[in-house]
N, C-alpha and C positions, 0 to 999 in steps of 0.2 A: 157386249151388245151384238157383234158381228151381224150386222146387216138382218138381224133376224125379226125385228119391229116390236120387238119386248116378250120376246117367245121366251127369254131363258126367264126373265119375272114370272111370267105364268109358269114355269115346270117351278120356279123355285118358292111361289105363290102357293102352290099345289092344286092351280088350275087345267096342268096339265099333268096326269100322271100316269096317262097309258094309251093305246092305238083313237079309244073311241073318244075320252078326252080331247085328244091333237086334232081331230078328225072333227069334231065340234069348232073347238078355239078356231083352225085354220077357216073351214066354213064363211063362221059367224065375221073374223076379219077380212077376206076374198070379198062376201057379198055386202056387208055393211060398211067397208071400211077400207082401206089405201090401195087394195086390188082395183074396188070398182072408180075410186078418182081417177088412179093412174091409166085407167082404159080409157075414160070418158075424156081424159088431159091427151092421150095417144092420139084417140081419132079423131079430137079435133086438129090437133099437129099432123097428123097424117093430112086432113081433108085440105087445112092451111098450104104445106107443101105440095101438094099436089094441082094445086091453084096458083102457084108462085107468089103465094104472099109470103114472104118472108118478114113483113111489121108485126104479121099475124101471130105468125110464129113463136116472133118474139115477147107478143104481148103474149101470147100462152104460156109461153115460158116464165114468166114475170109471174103469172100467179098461181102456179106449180109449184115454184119455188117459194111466195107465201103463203099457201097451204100448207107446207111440209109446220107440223106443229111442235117440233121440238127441235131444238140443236142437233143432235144424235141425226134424226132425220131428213135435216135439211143436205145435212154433209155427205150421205148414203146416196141421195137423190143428184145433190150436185158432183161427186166424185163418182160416182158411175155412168153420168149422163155425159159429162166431160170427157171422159174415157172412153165412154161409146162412139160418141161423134168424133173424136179424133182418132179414134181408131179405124171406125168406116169412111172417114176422109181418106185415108191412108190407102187401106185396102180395094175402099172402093167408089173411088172419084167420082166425083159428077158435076158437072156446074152447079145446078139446080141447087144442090147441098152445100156447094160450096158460099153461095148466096145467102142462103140459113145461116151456116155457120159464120159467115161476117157480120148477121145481128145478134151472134150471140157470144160474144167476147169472152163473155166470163161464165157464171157458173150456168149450167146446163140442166135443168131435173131430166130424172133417165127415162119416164115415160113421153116428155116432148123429144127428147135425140132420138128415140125408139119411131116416135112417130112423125118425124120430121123425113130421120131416115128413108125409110120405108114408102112414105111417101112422095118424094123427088126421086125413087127409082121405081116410082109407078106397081108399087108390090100391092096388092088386093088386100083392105082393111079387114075382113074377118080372120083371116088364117094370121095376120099380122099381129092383131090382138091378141087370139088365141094361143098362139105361142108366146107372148109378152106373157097372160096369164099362167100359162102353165108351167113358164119358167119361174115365175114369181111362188109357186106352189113349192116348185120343185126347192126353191131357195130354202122356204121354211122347213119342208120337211130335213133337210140338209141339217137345217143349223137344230132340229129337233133329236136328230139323229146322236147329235153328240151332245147336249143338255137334259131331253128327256130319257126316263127306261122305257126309250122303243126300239127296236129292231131294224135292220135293212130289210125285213121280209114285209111288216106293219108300214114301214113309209113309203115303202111300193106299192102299197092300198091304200094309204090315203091318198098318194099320186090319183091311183086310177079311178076311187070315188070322186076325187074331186073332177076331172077330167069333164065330164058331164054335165058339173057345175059350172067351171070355167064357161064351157061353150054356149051353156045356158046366157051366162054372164055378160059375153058378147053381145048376144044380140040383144040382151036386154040394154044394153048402154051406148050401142054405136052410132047413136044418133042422138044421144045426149046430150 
């Protein structure tokens, strides 16, 4: 599964079987599909923290985490969100997040730690998303890299087409 959202079903489906294939599938999931929740889950965790609601927070977090619609993904969102936030506890202190982090004891989905984050160190919500997305691209292509027959040179262009999209992406959702 590695964290790829069912990318290796689609190469093994034969829904994915080469640059413009991936470049499609990735699209079609980024804009209809767990890219665009996790942004629209980010900034409003972002706008929460940034407010000092931390109940807020918490209730975003509560149904991030029942959105996630499979096992497989609840555990990718809660174990990387967990990981997130304790890791940026760590590194990079703040009250503010440390306030967040005591409403959220247990599992964490990784687009609210991203935007809880980000938000109690007052980081500006467009570039914040658009980096959440682009790293999200960069994931798939990652896990396409070694499932599908595409190339390091092909996943570098679907990086950079999608890139445009991403940003599109944002501002279609930041106020969701």
């Amino acid at each position: 599964y590695a964290y790829s959202h069912g990318l290796e079903w689609a190469v093994e489906a034969g829904d994915v079987r080469n640059e413009a294939n991936l470049l499609d599938w990735i699209e079609d999931f980024c804009e209809r599909g767990a890219l665009r929740n996790d942004l629209i889950l980010a900034a409003q965790a972002h706008a929460a923290a940034l407010a000092g609601a931390a109940d807020v927070v918490a209730a975003i977090n509560d149904l991030a985490l029942a959105l996630a619609p499979s096992r497989e993904l609840h555990l990718e969102t809660s174990q990387q969100g967990r990981s997130f936030l304790d890791a940026t506890l760590g590194a990079w202190p703040h009250p503010a997040l440390a306030t967040v982090a005591k409403r959220l004891p247990g599992p964490v989905a990784y687009p609210v730690a991203v935007g809880a984050a980000a938000g109690t160190h007052g980081m500006a919500l467009s570039p914040t998303l658009a980096a959440y997305g682009l790293a999200f691209v960069q994931n798939l292509v990652s896990a396409a890299l070694r499932a599908a027959p595409v190339g390091q040179g092909a996943g570098t262009r679907v990086v950079a087409a999608m890139a445009p999209r991403v940003a599109a992406l944002v501002d279609h959702v930041r106020n969701a």
